[in-house]
C-alpha positions as CSV (number, residue, x, y, z in Angstrom):
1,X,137.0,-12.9,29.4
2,X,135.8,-11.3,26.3
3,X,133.1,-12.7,24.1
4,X,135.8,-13.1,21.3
5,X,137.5,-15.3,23.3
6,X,134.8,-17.3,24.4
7,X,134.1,-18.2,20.7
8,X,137.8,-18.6,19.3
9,X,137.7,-21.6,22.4
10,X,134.3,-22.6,21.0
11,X,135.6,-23.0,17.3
12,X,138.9,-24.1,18.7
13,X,137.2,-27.4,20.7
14,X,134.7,-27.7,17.6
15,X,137.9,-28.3,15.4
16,X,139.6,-30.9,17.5
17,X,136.0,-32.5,18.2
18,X,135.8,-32.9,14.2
19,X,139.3,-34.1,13.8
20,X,138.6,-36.8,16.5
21,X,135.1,-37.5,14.7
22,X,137.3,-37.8,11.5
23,X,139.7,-40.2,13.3
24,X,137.9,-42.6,15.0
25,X,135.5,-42.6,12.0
26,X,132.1,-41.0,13.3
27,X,131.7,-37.9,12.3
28,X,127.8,-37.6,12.2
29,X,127.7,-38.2,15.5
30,X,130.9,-35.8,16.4
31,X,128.9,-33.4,14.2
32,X,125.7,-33.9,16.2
33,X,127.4,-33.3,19.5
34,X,129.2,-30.2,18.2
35,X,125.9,-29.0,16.8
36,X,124.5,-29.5,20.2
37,X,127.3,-28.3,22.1
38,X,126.8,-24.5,19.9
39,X,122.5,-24.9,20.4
40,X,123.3,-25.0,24.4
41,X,125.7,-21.9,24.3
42,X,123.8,-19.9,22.4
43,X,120.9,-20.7,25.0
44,X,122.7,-19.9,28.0
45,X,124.0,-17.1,26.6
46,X,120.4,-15.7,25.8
47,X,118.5,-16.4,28.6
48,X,117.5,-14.1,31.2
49,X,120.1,-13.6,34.6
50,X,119.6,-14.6,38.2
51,X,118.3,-12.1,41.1
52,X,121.9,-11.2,41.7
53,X,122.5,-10.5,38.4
54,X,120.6,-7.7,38.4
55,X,121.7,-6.4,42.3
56,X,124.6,-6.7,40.4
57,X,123.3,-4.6,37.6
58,X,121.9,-2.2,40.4
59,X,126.0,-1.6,41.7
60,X,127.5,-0.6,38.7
61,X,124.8,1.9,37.7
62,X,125.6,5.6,38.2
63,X,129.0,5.0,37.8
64,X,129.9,5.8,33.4
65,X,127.6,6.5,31.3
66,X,128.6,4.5,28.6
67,X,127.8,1.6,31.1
68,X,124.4,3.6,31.9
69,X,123.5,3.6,28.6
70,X,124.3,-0.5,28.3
71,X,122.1,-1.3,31.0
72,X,119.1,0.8,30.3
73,X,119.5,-0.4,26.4
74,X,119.3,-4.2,28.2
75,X,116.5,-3.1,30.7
76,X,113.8,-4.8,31.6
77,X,115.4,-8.5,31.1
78,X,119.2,-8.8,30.8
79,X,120.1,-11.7,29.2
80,X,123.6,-13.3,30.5
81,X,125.4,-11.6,26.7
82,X,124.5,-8.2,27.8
83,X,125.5,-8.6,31.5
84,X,128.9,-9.7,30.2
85,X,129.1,-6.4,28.2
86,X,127.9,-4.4,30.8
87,X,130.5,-6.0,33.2
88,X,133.0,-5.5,30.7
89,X,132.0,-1.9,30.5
90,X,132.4,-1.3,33.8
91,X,135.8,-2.9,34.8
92,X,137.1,-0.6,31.8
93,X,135.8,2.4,33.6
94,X,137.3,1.3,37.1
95,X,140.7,0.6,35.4
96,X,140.9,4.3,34.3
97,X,139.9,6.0,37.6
């Protein structure tokens, strides 16, 4: 799944959050838990991978260089964003060989 995705869900279920905010007639606190909801993704999404992620890392080296180039870019702490577009980088790779 593509990091474009990922958001259009995000700001999809931020929407319908609001509207239900706007219904049931609380939308500071909808707004606070959609605010919330965004602060936590954007924290997962920065923070530094597992162990595996980087024997993971460690397997798809050598294979492309454009991936070679992604991971040594992201080297020495890969947060879980770039092992996403390294992944992604790789899979295209194997689909063409």
């Amino acid at each position: 799944m593509s990091l474009a995705v990922i958001i259009a869900v995000g700001i999809i279920v931020s929407v319908i959050f609001h509207f239900i905010g706007v219904k049931v007639e609380a939308k500071k606190s909808v707004w606070v838990v959609i605010v919330l909801f965004w602060a936590g993704s954007i924290s997962i999404a920065m923070s530094e991978v597992k162990e595996k992620g980087y024997k993971d890392i460690e397997k798809m080296r050598g294979n492309d260089p454009q991936t070679d180039k992604l991971i040594e870019d992201a080297m020495p702490k890969v947060s879980v964003y770039e092992l996403v577009t390294i992944k992604n980088s790789y899979n295209k790779h194997k689909k063409k060989s």
